[in-house]
Structure formats: structure tokens, C-alpha cells
C-alpha positions in Angstrom: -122.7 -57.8 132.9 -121.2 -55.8 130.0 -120.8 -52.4 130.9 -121.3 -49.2 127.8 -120.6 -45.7 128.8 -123.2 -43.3 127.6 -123.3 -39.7 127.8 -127.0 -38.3 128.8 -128.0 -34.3 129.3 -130.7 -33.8 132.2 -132.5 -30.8 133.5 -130.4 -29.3 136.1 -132.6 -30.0 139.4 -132.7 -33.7 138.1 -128.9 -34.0 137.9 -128.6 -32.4 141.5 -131.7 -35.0 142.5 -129.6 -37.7 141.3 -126.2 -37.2 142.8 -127.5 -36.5 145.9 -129.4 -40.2 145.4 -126.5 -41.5 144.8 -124.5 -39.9 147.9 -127.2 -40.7 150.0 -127.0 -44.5 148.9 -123.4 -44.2 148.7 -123.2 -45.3 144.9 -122.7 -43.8 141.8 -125.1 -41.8 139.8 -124.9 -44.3 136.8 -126.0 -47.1 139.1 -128.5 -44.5 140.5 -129.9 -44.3 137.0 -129.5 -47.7 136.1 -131.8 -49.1 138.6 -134.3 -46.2 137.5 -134.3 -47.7 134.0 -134.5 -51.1 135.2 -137.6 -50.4 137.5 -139.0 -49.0 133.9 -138.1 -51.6 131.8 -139.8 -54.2 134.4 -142.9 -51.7 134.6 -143.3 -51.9 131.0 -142.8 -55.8 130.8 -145.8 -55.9 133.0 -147.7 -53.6 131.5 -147.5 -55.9 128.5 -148.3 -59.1 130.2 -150.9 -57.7 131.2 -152.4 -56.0 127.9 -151.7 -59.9 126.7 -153.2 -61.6 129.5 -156.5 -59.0 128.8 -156.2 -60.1 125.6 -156.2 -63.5 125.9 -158.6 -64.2 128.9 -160.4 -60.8 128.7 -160.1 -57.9 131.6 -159.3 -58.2 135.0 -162.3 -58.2 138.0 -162.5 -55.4 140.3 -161.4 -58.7 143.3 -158.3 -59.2 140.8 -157.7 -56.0 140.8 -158.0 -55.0 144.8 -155.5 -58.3 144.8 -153.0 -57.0 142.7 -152.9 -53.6 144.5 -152.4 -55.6 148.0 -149.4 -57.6 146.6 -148.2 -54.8 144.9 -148.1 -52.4 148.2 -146.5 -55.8 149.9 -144.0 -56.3 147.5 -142.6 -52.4 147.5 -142.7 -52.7 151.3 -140.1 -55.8 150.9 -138.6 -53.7 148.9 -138.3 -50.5 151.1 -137.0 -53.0 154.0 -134.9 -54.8 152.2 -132.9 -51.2 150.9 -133.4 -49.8 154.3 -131.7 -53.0 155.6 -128.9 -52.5 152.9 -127.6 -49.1 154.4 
């Protein structure tokens, strides 16, 4: 992956937040930040598949719904255990 240095300003307990991320994780506080900005960017991708989806087959049911919040807890819990199993 192509790599472009930028250089950002952040409110001084967000900084310290970050760098002690990324020392806890034992990375860098760019790849702290990048997987921030990548969890956004995915957010937003579904966000929008889902204002299409509404769109296109109208609004969700409240059982969709309760379904999507079970497989959503399920999938940050794989997620958790997988980071926790990184470390």
C-alpha cells in the first residue's frame, strides 16, 4: 500500500490519548490513527448501503433491526478477541 506522510494538529489530551494507544499496542501513532480512519470510512460505507438499501426496498423492520444489533455486538466481540489475541 502506498504510504503519504501528512502532518495533522490535535487537541492536546487527544495526542497524549493516542501515543499512549499506540504504546500500549506497541505500534505507531500513524497506524494508531489510520485504523481510526479506516473504522470511519467503513462506518460511512455502511451508512450508505444502508440509506440505498432504505431506498430501494424501503426501511428496515424492528426484527431486522434487533438482527443487525446481535451481529453487530458478535462481530466487535471477534474483533475484541481477535486484538486481544494479537498482543
Amino acid at each position: 500500500m502506498a504510504m503519504k506522510k501528512l502532518s495533522i494538529t490535535l487537541p492536546a489530551e487527544l495526542a497524549e490519548m493516542v501515543r499512549r494507544q499506540a504504546e500500549e499496542e506497541g505500534t505507531s501513532v500513524s497506524a494508531v490513527i489510520a485504523d481510526v480512519l479506516g473504522h470511519r470510512a467503513r462506518q460511512l460505507a455502511g451508512e450508505e448501503a444502508v440509506r440505498w438499501f432504505e431506498e430501494e426496498e424501503g426501511p428496515f423492520t424492528p426484527e431486522e433491526l434487533v438482527e443487525a444489533e446481535r451481529m453487530w455486538q458478535a462481530a466487535e466481540a471477534h474483533q475484541r478477541k481477535m486484538r486481544r489475541a494479537a498482543t
